[in-house]
N, C-alpha and C positions, 0 to 999 in steps of 0.2 A: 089829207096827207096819204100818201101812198108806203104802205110796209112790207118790207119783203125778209122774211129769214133766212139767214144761213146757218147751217148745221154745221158743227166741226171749226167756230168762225176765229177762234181762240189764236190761230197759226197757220204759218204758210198758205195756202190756194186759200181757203179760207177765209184769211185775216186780208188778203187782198181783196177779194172780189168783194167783203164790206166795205173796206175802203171806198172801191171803184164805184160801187152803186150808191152808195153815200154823197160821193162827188155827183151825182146825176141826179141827185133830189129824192132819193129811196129815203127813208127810217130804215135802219138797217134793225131785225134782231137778232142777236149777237148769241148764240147757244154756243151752250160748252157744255163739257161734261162735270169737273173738277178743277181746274186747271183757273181760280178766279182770277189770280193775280194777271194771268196771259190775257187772260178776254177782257178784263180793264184796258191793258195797254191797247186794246184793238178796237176799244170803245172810245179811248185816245185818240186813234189815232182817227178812226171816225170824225170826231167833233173837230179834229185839225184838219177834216179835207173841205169841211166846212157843211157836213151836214150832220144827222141826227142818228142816234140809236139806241137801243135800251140791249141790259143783258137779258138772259132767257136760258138758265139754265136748265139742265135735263139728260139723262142717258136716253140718247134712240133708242136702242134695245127695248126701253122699260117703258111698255103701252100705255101703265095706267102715269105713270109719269105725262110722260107727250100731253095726255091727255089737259092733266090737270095744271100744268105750263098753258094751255092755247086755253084753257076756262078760268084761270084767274086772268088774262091777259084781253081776252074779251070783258070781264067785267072790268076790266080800267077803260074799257075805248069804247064801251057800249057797240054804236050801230058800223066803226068801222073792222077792214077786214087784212087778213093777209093776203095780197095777189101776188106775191110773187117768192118760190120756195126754190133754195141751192141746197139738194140735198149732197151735202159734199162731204160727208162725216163717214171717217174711213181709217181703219187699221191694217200692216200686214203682219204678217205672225209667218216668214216664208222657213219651208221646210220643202226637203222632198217629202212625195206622199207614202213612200215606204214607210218616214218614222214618223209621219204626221198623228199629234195626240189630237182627238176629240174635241179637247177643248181650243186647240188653234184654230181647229175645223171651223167650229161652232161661234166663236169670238169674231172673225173676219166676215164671214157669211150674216150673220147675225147685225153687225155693224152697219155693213151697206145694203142688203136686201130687208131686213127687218126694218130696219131704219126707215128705209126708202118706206116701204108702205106705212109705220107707225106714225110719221112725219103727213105723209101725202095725204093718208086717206081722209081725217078726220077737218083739212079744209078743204074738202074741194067742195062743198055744200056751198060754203058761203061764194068758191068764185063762177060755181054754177046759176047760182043767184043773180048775183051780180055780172054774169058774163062778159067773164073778164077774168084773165087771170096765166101769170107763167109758174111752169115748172121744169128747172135744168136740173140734172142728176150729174151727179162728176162717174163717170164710166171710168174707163183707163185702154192703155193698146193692150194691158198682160188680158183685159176681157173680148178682145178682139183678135189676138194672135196665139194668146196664151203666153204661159214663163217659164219655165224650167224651175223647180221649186218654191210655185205660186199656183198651184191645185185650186188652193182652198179660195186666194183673191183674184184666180181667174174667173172663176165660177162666181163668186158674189157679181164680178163686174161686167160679164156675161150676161147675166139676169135684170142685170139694169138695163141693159139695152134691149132687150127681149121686153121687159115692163115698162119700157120707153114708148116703142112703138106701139104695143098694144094700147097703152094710158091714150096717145093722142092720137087715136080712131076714135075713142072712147067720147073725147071732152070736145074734139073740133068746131060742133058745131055750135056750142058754147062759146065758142072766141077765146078757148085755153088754150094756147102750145105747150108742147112738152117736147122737152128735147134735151140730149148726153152730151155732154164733151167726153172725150177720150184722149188725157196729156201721154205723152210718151213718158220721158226722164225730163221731170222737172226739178230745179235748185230750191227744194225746201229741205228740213230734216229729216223726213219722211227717207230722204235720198243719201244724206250722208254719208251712211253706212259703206256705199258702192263705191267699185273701182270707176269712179268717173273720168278717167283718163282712157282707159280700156275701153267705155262704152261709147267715148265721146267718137273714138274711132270709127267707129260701127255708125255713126249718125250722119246722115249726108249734110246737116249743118253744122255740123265740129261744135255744137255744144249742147248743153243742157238747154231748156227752155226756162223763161222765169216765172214765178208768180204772177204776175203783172200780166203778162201776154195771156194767162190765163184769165185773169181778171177781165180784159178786156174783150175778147171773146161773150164770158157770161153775162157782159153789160149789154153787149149790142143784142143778145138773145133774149133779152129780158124785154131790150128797149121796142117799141110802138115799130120800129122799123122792119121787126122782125115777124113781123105780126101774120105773114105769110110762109114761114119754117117753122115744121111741126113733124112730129117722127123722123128725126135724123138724130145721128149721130156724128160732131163735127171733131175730126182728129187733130191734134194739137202737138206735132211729134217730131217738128223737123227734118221731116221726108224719112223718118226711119223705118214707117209701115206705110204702104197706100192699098 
């Protein structure tokens, strides 16, 4: 059986792209932070796309956490391994950087760059071994264009693409890709908040993009087909950055 986790898998981008790799014969595992009741219904809905998953909870942040989530979860499966890792776990906390406090700094940066290596580093042993093995990181356009009071999530999402490409110089020749999406204005709640009538304007496709579009993307990068895409970042934005 082949297992791939997603971080963050509890909602929106997340709770799809389980779905979508579920449907494609993945075991999905299903991390969350807190949030048990959500990451049930996403283990639901998992099992309704007709395939498999376990939960996995854990704050990325927290090392020795990560940790001890991937060493109880190896003694349940013995000799098998994770190949395939959606570090998609992500907060904004947007301020300008005039009143920006320390700790919104530290919380967002912390979420996706911490995460991203607490998450990555401690399998890549096993897909080195086994040669074999993906890793997609959820980037964004605010780390590609930057935002106007997203300092702090431009720069986390900056850094993923930066630790994108260097990761897959790194692994290549082990048969790993490593590769970013970067959604523009996506329809999760993550988004809500926004004048999306105002931005839809600004979008040369007149709308948001959905989960699913995103899901589907992270499927085909996952999948054997892709097996020749490594250090890119693929934007997902409806022509609103090129």
């Amino acid at each position: 059986m082949k297992h791939a986790l997603v971080t963050g898998a509890s909602r929106g981008i997340g709770r799809a792209i389980a779905q979508r790799l579920a449907a494609s014969g993945w075991n999905v595992l299903i991390n969350y932070q807190s949030n048990v009741d959500a990451a049930a219904e996403t283990l639901r809905l998992v099992c309704d796309a007709g395939g498999s998953g376990e939960l996995m909870p854990f704050d990325v942040t927290d090392t020795c956490a990560v940790n001890a989530a991937f060493e109880n979860w190896r003694g349940q499966h013995h000799k098998e391994y994770i190949s395939l890792i959606v570090n998609n776990a992500g907060i904004r906390d947007d301020q300008v950087m005039l009143f920006m406090e320390k700790k919104s700094w530290d919380r967002v940066v912390q979420t996706s760059l911490d995460g991203f290596y607490n998450v990555t580093q401690p399998l890549l042993k096993d897909m080195m071994r086994h040669r074999n093995g993906r890793i997609i990181s959820l980037a964004s356009i605010s780390g590609l264009k930057g935002m106007p009071g997203q300092t702090n999530y431009s720069a986390a999402k900056a850094a993923i693409v930066g630790a994108t490409k260097a990761l897959a110089l790194e692994v290549a020749q082990r048969g790993i890709t490593v590769n970013a999406i970067a959604p523009g204005f996506i329809a999760t709640d993550m988004t809500a908040s926004l004048d999306q009538e105002e931005l839809k304007s600004q979008i040369p496709a007149g709308r948001f993009g959905t989960p699913d579009e995103v899901a589907a993307l992270a499927d085909f990068l996952a999948s054997d087909q892709a097996a020749y895409i490594t250090g890119q970042v693929v934007s997902i934005n409806g022509g609103l950055y090129t």
